[in-house]
N, C-alpha and C positions, 0 to 999 in steps of 0.2 A: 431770565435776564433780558431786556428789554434794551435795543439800539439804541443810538440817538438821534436818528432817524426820525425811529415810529415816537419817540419821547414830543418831540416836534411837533410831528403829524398831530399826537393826541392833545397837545398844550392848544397847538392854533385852532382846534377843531371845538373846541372848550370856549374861546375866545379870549383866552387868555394872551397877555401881554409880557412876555420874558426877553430877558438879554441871553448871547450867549455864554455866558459867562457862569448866570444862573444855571442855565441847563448843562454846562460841565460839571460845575458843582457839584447838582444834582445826581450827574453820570457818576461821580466818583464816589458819593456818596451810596450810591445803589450799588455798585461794584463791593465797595468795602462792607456792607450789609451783606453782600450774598458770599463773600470769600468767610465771612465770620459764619456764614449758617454752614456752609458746609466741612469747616474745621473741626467741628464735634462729631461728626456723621464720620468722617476719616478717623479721628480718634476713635470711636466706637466700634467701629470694622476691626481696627486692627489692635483693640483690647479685645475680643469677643473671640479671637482667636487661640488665644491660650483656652480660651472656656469648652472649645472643639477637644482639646486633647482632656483635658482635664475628665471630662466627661467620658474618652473614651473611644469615639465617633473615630478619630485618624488611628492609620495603623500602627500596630504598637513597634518600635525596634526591636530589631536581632537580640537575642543573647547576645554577650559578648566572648568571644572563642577558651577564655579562660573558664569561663562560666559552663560552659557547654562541655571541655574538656572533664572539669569537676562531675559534673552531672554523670559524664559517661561512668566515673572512676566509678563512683557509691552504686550507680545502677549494676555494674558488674561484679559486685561486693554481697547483691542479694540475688541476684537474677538467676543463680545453678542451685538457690532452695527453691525446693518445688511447693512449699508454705508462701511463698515471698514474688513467685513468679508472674504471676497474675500482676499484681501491681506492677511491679521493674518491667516487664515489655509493655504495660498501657504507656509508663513514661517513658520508656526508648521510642515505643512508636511516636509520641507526641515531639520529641524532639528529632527525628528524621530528616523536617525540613530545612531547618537550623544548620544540619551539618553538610559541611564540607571536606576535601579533601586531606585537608590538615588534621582534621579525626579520625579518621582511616584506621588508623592504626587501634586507638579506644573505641571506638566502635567495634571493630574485628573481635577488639577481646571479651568487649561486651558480650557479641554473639556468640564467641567460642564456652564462654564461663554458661552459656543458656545451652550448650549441647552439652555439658559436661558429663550429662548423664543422659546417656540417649535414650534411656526408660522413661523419662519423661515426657516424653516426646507422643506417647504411646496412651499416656495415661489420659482417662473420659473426660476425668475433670480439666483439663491441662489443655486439649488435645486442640482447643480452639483457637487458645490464645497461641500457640505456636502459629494452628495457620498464617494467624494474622500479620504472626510477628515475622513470619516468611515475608509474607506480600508485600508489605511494608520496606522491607530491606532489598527485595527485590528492583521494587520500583528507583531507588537512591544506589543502586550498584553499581553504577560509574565512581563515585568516591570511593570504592574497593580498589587495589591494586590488580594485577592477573592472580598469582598467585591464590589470593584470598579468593576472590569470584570462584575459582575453582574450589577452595573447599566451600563456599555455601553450597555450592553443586550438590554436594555431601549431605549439607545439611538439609535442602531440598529435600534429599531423598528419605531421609530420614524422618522430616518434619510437616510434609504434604503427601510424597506420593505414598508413601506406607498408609497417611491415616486417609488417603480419598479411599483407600479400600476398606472400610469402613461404614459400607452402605447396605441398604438392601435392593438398592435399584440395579437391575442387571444390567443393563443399558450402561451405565455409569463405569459399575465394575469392568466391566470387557474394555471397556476405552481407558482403563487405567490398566489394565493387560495390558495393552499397545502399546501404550507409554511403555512400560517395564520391557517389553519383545527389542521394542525398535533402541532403546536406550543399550541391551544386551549385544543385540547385534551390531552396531557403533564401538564396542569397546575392542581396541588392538589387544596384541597376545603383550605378556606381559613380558618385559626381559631381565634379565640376569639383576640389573640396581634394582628394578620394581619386586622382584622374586624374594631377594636379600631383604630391603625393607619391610614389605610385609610379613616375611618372618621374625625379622628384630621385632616390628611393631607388637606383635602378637605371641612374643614370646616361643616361638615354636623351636627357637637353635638352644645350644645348649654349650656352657663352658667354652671351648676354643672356635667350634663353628659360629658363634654368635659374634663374638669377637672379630674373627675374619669377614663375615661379614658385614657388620660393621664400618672395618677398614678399608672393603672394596668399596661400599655408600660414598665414605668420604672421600677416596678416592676418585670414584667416580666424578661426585661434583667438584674438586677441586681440578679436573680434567688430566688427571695421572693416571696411568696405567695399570692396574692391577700385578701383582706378580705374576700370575700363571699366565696373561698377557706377555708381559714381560719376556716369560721362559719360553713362549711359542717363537715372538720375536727373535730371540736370541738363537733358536732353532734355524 
């Protein structure tokens, strides 16, 4: 785009004989010439832009949370056959980054329905994709509750440090000893609710002792007293 200045400079310099009237004209005329060339050039930028996505190129959107919620349901509907497992944790793990704390809950159950049988965990063919399916969960463990982080703990244990023993490198082995030593020595004694629960869990009480213990569990977390508390108190 050219002043009307240098428009000037270049007519006198020609020998040319113009009014200024003509070289407004002129001005306006060149103006309105160059506003029209670059009107397509804008049109063309910002129609070429759908052609970016179209293609592919821009990053694609989130799932949408109902979407994702679904996803978790059906993946934990195949995910505890050990036929079916291999695919349902490639797809859990591909949707990891997707979720959030609102899935918490289907997620958990996701994972819980994939330890359901903790012989799989074990198995050569299997033995991989659980790593994986740890690491992955690991990494995204903040959208767990407390609770839950504690039982993957479990699942951990069940699902990584069992199968790193699983080598022939010595070296390897002995450092998953340490793990296993140092994780023993960390554990407190257990008490009286933790004693009861694990025998309810495992079936080890029988008829009225299972029952009472039981009672004392609930107890327990409901922050009431037990009887034989009770009876000492009353003492």
């Amino acid at each position: 785009m050219h002043c009307p200045a240098c428009t000037i400079h270049s007519l006198e310099t020609a020998g040319c004989t113009v009014t200024h009237s003509q070289i407004g004209r002129q001005h306006n005329a060149m103006h309105h010439n160059d506003n029209e060339d670059e009107r397509p050039e804008k049109r063309q930028r910002v129609e070429s832009q759908p052609a970016v996505e179209e293609d592919g190129e821009g990053p694609a959107p989130p799932p949408p949370s109902q979407q994702i919620t679904q996803a978790l349901s059906k993946i934990a509907n195949h995910i505890g056959n050990s036929n079916k497992f291999s695919k349902a944790s490639q797809l859990l793990r591909q949707l990891m980054d997707a979720i959030d704390k609102s899935h918490r809950n289907e997620l958990f159950h996701a994972i819980r329905c994939a330890f359901s049988n903790p012989d799989n965990c074990m198995d050569p063919l299997l033995r991989k994709d659980y790593i994986r399916l740890l690491k992955a969960v690991d990494i995204r463990s903040e959208v767990l509750s407390k609770q839950q982080r504690a039982q993957l703990e479990v699942y951990n244990t069940w699902g990584l440090l069992r199968n790193e023993l699983f080598t022939d490198d010595s070296f390897v082995y002995n450092k998953v000893l340490g793990k296993i030593k140092i994780g023993i020595s960390e554990l407190s004694d257990a008490d009286d609710e933790q004693e009861a629960a694990y025998a309810v869990l495992h079936g080890l009480s029988s008829g009225s002792d299972k029952q009472q213990q039981q009672q004392q569990v609930k107890q327990k977390a409901e922050g009431k007293p037990s009887a034989a508390a009770a009876a000492a108190d009353e003492e």
